[in-house]
Kinemage of the C-alpha trace (Angstrom):
@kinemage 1
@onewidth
@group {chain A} dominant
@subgroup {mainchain}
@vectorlist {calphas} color= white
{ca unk a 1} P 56.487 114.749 184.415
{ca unk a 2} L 55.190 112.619 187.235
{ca unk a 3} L 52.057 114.033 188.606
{ca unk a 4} L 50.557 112.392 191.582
{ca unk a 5} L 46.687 111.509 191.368
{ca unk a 6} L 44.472 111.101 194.573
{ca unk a 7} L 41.496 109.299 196.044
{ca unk a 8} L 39.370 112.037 196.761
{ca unk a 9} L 40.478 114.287 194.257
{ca unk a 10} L 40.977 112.707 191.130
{ca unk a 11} L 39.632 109.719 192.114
{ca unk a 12} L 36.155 109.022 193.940
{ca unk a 13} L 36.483 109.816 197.605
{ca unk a 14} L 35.493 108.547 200.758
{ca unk a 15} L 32.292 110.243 201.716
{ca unk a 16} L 30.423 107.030 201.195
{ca unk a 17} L 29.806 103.666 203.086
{ca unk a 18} L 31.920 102.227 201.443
{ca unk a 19} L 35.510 102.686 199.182
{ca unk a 20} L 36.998 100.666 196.801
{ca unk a 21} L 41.131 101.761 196.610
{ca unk a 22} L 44.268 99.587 195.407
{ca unk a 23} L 45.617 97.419 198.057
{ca unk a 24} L 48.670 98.938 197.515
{ca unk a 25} L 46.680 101.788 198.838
{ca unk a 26} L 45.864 100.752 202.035
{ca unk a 27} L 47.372 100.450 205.677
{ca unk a 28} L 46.634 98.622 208.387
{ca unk a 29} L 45.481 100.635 211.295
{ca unk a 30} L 44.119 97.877 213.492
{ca unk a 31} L 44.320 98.580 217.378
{ca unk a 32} L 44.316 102.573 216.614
{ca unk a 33} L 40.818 104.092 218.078
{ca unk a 34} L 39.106 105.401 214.920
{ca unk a 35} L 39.014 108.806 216.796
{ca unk a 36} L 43.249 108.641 216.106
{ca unk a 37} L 43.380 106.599 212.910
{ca unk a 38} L 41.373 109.595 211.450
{ca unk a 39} L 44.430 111.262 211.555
{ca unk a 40} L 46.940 109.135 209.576
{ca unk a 41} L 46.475 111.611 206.878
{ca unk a 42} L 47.461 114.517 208.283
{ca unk a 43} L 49.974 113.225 210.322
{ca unk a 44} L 51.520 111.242 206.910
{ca unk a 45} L 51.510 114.911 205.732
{ca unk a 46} L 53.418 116.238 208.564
{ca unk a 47} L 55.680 113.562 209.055
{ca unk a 48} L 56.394 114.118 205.226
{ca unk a 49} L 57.234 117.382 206.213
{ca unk a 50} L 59.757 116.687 209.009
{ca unk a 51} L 61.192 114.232 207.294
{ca unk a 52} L 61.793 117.533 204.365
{ca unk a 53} L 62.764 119.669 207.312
{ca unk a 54} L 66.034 117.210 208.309
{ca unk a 55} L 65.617 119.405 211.932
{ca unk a 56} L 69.304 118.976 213.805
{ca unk a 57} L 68.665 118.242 217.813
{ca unk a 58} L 69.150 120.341 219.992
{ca unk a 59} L 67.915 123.319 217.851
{ca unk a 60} L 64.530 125.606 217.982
{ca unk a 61} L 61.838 125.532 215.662
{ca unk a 62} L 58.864 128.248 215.182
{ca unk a 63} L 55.790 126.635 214.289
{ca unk a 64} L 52.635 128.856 212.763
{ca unk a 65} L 49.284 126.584 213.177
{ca unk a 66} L 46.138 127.016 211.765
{ca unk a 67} L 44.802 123.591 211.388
{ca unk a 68} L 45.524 120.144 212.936
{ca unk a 69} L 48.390 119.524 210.881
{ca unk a 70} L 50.739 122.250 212.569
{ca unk a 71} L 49.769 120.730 215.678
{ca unk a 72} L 50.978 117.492 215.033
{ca unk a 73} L 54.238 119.195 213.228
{ca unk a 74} L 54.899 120.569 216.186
{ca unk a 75} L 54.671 117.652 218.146
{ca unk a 76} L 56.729 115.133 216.006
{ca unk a 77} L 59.466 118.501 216.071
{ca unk a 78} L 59.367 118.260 219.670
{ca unk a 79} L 59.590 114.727 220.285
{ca unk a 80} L 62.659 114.388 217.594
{ca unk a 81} L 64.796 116.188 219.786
{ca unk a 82} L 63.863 119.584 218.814
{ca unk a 83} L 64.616 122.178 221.764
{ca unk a 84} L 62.339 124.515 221.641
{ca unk a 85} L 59.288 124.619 219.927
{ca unk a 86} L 57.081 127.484 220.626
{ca unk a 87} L 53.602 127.628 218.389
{ca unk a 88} L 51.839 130.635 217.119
{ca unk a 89} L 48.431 131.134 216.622
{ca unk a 90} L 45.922 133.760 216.164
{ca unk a 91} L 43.148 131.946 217.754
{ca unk a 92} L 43.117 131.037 221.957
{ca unk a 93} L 41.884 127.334 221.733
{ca unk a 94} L 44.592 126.384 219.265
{ca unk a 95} L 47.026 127.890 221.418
{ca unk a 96} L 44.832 125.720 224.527
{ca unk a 97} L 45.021 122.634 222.438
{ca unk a 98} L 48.715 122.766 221.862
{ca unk a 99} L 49.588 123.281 225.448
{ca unk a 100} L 47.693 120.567 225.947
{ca unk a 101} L 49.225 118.370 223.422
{ca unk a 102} L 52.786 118.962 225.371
{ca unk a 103} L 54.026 122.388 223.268
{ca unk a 104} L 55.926 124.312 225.510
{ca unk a 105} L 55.189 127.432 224.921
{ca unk a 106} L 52.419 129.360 222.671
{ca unk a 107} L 52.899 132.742 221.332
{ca unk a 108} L 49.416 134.686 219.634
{ca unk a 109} L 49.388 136.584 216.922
{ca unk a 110} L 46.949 138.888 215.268
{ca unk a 111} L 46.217 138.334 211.676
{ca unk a 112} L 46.313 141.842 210.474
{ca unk a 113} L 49.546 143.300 212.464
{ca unk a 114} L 52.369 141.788 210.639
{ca unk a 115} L 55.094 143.643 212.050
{ca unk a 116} L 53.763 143.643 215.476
{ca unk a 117} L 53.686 139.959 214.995
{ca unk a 118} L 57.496 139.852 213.720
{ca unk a 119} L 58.261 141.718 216.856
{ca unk a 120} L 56.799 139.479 219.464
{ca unk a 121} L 58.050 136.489 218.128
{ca unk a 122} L 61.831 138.101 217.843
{ca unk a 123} L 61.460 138.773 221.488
{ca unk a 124} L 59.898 135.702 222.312
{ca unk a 125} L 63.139 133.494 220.805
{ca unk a 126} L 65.401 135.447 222.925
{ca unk a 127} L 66.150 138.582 220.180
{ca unk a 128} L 67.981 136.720 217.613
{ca unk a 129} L 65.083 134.136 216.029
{ca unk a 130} L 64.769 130.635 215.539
{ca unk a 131} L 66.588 127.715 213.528
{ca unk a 132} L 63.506 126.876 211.841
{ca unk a 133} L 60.245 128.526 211.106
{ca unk a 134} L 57.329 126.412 210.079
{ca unk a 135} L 54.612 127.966 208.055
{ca unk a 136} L 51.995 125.907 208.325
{ca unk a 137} L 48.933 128.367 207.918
{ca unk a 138} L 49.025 129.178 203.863
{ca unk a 139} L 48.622 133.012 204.832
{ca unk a 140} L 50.636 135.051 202.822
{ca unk a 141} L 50.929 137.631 205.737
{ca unk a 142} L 52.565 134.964 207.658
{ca unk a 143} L 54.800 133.505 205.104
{ca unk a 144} L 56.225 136.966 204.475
{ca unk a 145} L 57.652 136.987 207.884
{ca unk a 146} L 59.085 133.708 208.337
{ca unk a 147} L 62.567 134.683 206.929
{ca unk a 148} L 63.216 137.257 209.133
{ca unk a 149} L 62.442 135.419 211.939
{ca unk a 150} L 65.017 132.984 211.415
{ca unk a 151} L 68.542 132.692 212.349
{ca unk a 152} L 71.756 133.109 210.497
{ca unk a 153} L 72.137 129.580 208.781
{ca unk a 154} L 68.939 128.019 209.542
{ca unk a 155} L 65.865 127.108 207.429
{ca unk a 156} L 62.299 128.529 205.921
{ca unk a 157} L 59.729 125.488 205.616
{ca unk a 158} L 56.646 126.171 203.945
{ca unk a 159} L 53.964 123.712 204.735
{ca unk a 160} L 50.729 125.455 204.480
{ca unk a 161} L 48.795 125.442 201.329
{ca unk a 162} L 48.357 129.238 199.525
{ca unk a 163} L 46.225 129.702 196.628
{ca unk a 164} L 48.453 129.234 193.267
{ca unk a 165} L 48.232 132.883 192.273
{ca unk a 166} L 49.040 133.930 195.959
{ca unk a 167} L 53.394 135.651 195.508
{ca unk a 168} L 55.369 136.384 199.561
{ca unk a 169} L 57.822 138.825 198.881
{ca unk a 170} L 60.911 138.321 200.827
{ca unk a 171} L 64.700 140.334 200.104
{ca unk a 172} L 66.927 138.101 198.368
{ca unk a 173} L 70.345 139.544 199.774
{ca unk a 174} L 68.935 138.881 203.022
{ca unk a 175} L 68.440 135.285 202.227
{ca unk a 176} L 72.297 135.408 200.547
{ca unk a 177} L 73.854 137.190 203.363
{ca unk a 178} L 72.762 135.026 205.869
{ca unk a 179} L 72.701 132.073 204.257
{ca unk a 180} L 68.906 131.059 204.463
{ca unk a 181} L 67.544 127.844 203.339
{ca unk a 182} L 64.002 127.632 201.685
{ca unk a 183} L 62.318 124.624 201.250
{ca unk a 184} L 58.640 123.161 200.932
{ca unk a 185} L 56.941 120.171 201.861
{ca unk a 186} L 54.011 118.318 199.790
{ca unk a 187} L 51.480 115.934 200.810
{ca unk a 188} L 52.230 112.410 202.481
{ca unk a 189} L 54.647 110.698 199.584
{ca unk a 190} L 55.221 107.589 201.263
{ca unk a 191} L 55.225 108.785 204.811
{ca unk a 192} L 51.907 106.729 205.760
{ca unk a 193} L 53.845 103.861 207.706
{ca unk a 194} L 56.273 105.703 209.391
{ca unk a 195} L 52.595 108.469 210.692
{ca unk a 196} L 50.647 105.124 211.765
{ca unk a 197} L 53.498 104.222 213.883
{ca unk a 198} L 53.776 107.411 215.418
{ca unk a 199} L 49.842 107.574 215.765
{ca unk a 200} L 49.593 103.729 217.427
{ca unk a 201} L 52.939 104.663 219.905
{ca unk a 202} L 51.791 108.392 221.043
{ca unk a 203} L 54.519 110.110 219.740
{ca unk a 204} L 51.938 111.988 217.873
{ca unk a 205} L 49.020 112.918 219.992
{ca unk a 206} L 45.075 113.838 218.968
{ca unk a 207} L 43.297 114.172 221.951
{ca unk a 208} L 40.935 118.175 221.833
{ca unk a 209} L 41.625 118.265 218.079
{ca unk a 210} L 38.370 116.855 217.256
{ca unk a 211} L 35.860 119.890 217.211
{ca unk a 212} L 32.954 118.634 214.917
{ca unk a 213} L 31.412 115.713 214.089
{ca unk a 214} L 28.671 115.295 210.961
{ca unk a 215} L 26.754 112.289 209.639
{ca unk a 216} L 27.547 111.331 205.879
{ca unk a 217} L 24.435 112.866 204.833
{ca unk a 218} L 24.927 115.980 206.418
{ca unk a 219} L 28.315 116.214 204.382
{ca unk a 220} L 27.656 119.760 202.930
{ca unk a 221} L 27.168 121.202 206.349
{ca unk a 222} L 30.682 119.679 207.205
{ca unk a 223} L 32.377 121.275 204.172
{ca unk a 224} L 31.223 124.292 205.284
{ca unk a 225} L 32.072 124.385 209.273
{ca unk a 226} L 35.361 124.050 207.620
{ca unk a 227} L 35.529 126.715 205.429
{ca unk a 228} L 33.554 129.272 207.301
{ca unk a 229} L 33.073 128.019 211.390
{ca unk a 230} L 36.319 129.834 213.475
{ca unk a 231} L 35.657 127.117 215.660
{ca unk a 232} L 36.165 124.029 213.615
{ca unk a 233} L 39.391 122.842 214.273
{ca unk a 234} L 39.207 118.629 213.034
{ca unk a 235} L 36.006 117.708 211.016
{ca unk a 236} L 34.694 114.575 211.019
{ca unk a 237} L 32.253 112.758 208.817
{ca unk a 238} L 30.704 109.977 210.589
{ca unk a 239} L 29.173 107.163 207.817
């Protein structure tokens, strides 16, 4: 089986001066302020994911955020036609940053009060749920309710990375009686070209996602804003 190797993972990453990669690697992003070409990543990975999610026009998607990524998921959902594309988020200036990004609406949720979650999001979709429901958070709490928030027919996308031992229990006649679709979404595959463009036209916007900036030496104390800071949002490592 085919399994895909990384810079940065299995390869030597980028926190150095300077990186040598395969030029069948790399992508011009010439013209893009470095402050958006940071992005190409994430937004490869999200456009990946949209691209997965085949989203009809004209329908509503549920988007849970927790980093930058569901942010920019959101964004490429709602400037593909997409309805209605209200974000949830446990945390106020996630919820500030996507209004300000052009989401129209932003629901918060609390991250121990699944049910009372389930309930305000049923009532904020109008009773009867949503066509699709993007998790893009890798809580387990959150995956758990994604398939009863959607409608009759439509589609489950989980985006958000879990830990591999992590199970979300859902009721499989549920999914059969109504017909549910389940899919996931994995890194970038080749969606790098199709991200810059969206990066270099607007379509996908960055601006108050930045919340952190280190110097390359200072790289540990970057690692761990991200793991442990509430308020770190998009980490950058400056060389």
């Amino acid at each position: 089986m085919h399994r895909p190797q990384g810079v940065g993972s299995n390869y030597p990453g980028c926190f150095a001066e300077y990186v040598v990669a395969p030029v069948n690697f790399v992508y011009s992003a010439e013209g893009i302020d470095p402050d958006t070409a940071v992005f190409t990543e994430p937004t490869a990975c999200a456009m990946h994911g949209i691209e997965t999610l085949a989203a009809r026009p004209g329908s509503t998607a549920l988007v849970f955020v927790a980093g930058p990524t569901g942010l920019l998921v959101a964004q490429l959902l709602k400037r593909g036609g997409i309805a209605h594309v209200p974000v949830a988020a446990p945390t106020a200036y996630k919820l500030e940053a996507a209004t300000a990004l052009g989401i129209d609406a932003t629901v918060v949720i609390d991250r121990t009060d699944s049910a009372g979650n389930l309930e305000a999001l049923r009532a904020a979709s109008g009773r009867d749920g949503y066509d699709y429901v993007i998790e893009a958070t890798g809580s387990v709490e959150v995956a758990e309710i994604c398939v009863p928030l959607t409608r009759n027919g439509g589609t489950v996308l989980i985006y958000g990375v879990t830990r591999a031992d992590e199970v979300v229990r859902f009721h499989p006649f549920d999914v059969f009686r109504r017909e549910i679709t389940i899919k996931g979404s994995f890194a970038e595959i080749t969606s790098f070209a199709a991200a810059i463009r969206a990066l270099r036209s607007g379509r996908a916007k960055t601006d108050g996602i930045i919340t952190h900036r280190f110097s390359l030496d200072d790289y540990g104390q970057a690692l761990d804003a991200v793991a442990h800071d509430r308020s770190a949002h998009k980490v950058l490592i400056v060389p």
